[in-house]
C-alpha positions in Angstrom: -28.2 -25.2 5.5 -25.8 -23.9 2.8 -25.9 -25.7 -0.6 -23.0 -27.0 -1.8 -23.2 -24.3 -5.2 -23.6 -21.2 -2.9 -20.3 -22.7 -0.7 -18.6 -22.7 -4.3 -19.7 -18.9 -5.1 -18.7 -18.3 -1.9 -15.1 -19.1 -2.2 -14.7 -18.1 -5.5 -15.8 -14.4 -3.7 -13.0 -14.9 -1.0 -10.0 -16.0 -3.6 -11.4 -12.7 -5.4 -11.2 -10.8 -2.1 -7.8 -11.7 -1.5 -6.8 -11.1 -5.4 -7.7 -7.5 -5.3 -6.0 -6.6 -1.6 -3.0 -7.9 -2.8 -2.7 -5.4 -5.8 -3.6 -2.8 -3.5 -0.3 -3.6 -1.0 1.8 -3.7 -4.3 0.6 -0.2 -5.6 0.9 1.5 -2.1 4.7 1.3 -2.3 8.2 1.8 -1.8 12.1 1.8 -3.2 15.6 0.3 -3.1 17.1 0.5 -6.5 15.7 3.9 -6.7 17.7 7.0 -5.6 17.8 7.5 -1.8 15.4 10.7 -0.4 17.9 13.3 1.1 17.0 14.9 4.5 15.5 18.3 2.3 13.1 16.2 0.4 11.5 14.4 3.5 11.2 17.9 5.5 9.4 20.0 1.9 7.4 16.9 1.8 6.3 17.0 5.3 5.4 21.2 5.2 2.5 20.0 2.7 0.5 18.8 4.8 1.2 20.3 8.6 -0.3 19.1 11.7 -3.2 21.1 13.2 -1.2 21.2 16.5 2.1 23.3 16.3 3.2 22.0 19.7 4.3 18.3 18.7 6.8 18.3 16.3 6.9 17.6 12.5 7.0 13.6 11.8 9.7 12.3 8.9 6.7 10.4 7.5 3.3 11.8 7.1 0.7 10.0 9.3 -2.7 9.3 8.0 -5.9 7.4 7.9 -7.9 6.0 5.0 -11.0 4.3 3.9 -11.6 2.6 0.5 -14.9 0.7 -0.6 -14.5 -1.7 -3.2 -16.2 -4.3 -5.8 -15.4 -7.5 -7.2 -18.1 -9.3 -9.1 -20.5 -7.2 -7.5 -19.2 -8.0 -3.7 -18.7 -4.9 -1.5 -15.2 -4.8 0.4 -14.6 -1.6 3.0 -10.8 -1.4 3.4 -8.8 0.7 6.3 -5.0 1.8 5.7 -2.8 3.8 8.1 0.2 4.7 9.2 0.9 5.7 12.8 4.0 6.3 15.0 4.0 3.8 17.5 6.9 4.8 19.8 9.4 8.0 18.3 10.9 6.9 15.4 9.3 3.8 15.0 6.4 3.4 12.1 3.3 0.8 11.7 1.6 0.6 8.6 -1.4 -1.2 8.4 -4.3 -2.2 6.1 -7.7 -4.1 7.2 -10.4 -5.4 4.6 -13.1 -7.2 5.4 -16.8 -8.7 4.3 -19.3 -11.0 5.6 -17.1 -13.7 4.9 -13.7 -12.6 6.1 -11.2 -10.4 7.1 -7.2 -10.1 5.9 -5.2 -7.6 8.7 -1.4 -7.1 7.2 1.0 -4.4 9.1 4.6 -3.7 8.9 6.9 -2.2 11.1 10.1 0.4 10.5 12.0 2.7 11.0 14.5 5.2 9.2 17.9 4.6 8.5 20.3 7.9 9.3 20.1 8.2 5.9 16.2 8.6 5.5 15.9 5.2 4.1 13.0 2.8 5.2 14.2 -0.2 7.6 11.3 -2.9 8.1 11.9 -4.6 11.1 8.7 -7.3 11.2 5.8 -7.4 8.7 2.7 -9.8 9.3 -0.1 -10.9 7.6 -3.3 -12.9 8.8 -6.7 -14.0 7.2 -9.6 -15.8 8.3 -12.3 -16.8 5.7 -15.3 -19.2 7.5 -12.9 -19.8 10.7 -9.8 -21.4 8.3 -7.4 -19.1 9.4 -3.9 -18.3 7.9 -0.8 -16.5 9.1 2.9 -15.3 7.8 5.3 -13.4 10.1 8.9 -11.7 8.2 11.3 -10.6 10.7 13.9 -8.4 9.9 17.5 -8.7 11.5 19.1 -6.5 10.1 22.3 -6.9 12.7 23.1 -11.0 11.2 21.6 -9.7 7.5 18.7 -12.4 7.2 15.3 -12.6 7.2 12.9 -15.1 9.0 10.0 -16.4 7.4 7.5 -18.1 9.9 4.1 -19.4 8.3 1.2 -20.9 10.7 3.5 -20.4 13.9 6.3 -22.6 12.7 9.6 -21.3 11.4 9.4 -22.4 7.0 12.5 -20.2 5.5 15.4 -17.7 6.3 17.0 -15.5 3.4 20.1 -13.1 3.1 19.1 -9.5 4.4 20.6 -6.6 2.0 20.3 -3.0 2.2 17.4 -1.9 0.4 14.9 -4.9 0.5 11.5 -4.1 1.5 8.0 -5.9 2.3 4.8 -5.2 0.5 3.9 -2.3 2.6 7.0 -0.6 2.3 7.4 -1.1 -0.9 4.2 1.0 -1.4 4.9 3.8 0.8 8.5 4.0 -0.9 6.8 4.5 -4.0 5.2 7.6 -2.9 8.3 8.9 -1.6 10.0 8.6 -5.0 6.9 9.9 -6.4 7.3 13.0 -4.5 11.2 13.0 -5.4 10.1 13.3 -9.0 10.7 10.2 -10.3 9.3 8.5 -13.2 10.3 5.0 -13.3 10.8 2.8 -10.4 12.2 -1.1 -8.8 12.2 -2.3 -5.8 13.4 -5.3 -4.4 10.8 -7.4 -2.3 10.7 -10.3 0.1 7.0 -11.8 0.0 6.3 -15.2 1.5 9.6 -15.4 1.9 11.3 -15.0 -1.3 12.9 -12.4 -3.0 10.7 -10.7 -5.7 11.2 -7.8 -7.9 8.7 -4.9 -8.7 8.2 -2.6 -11.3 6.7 0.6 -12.1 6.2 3.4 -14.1 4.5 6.6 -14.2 1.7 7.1 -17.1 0.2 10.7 -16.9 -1.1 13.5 -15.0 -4.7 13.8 -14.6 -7.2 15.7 -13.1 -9.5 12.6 -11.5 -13.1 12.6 -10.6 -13.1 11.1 -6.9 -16.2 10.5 -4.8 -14.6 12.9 -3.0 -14.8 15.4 -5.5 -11.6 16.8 -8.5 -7.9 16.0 -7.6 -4.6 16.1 -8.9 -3.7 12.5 -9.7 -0.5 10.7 -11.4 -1.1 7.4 -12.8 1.3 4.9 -12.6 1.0 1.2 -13.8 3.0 -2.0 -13.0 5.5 -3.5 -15.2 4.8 -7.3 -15.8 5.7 -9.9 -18.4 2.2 -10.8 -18.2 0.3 -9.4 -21.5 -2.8 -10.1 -19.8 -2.7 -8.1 -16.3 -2.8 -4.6 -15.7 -2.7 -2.9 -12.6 -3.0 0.5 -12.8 -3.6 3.5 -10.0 -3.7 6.9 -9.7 -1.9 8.8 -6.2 -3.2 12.3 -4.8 -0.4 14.8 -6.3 -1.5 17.4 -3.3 -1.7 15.0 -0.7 1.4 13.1 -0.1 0.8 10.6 -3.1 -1.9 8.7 -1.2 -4.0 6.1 -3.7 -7.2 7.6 -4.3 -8.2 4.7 -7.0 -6.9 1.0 -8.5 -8.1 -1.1 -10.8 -6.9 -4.8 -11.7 -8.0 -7.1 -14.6 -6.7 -10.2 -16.4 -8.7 -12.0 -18.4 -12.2 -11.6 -18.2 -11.9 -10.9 -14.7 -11.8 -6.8 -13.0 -11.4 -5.2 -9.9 -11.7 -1.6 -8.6 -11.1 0.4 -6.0 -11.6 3.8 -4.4 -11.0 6.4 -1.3 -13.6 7.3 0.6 -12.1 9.6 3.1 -8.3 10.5 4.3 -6.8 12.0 7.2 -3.5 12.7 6.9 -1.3 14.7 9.6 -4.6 15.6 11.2 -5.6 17.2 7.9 -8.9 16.0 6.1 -8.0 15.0 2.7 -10.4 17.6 0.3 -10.9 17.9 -3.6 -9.6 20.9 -5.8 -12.0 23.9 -6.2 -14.4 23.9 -9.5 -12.3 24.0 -12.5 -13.1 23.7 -16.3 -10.5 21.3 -17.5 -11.7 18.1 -18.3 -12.3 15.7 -15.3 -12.3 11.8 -15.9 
């Protein structure tokens, strides 16, 4: 029989679980204020990192596979993010996390505009922490301009669609798009739990980072918040499409961090820089 103390510890785990995934869907990003990505930057982008099989053609967006480990207060987490092309010219971008005590799956689903832009069409999210599930669905109609917000099955809110808006996930993977257009500061326009919110970034440094991986060239970027108190900062693969190779989180007292493991991306195994003599960190 569990004690009541250990059920308390638990929780407090699980609402420290869901507090350092959520950073992690903020960071991996994307844009709508920003400038858009012309046709040029989205094809030099892609001839970084080729696919091993020259028969199928070159993807817009670069497909890949991750896997992060993470701790908060001493609590393992193994994370999984990827992007896949589900049907031609339709994306899914996913991340699962999970413990012993849960598991939180969130995807979204797009597409590209003529222009190159990114076009969610339905982003999900589902948890379940000690069989107390929860669910949220955003669907995208971009033909009527609204969005639908459903929470636990039932329809809760709809808001005006505009060009440019974005979920969490996109919002991540646009960020590495303007990261790889050069760009130094960044907004986006986001519709969480069905409101409209605004995030911010900017870019810190470049730095060669130590990975458990080994060496790579990493830009830093942090969020901008009103909030004194929080930081969010994380650094992107410079050499491999601007993937997150670490996070950390704190507020307060309390601290989280995260880090790759391993990355595929277009069939290509993520790998560190050869031995260098500047100084690592």
């Amino acid at each position: 029989m569990v004690q009541p103390s250990n059920i308390f510890a638990i929780t407090a785990h699980n609402m420290g679980l869901t507090k350092l995934l959520l950073p992690l869907l903020l960071v991996i990003g994307s844009s709508a204020f920003g400038n858009q990505l012309s046709s040029k930057a989205v094809i030099q982008d892609s001839s970084q990192t080729t696919s091993q099989n020259s028969s199928q053609p070159e993807s817009p967006i670069n497909l890949y596979r991750a896997n992060y480990s993470a701790k908060f207060s001493g609590l393992n987490i193994q994370a999984v993010q990827k992007l896949e092309e589900i049907e031609p010219g339709v994306y899914r971008e996913s991340l699962s996390a999970k413990n012993f005590i849960g598991k939180i799956n969130e995807q979204s689903t797009f597409s590209l505009t003529p222009d190159q832009q990114l076009s969610p069409t339905q982003y999900s999210y589902k948890r379940s922490v000690f069989g107390r599930d929860r669910s949220e669905v955003q669907s995208f109609d971009w033909q009527n301009s609204v969005v639908q917000y459903i929470k636990e099955g039932s329809a809760n809110s709809q808001l005006d669609l505009e060009t440019g808006y974005l979920d969490m996930i996109t919002h991540r993977l646009q960020l590495r798009r303007d990261l790889n257009a050069g760009k130094q500061v960044f907004s986006y326009p986001v519709i969480s739990r069905g409101k409209l919110k605004q995030y911010d970034y900017r870019v810190v440094s470049k730095q060669i980072l130590q990975t458990t991986i080994g060496p790579l060239n990493t830009v830093k970027v942090e969020r901008v918040t009103d909030d004194d108190k929080k930081k969010v900062s994380v650094w992107l693969a410079c050499d491999w499409d601007y993937l997150i190779v670490k996070l950390e989180q704190s507020k307060g007292k309390d601290s989280h961090y995260l880090e790759l493991l391993d990355a595929v991306i277009n069939n290509k195994k993520l790998t560190p820089l050869a031995k260098t003599d500047e100084k690592q960190l």
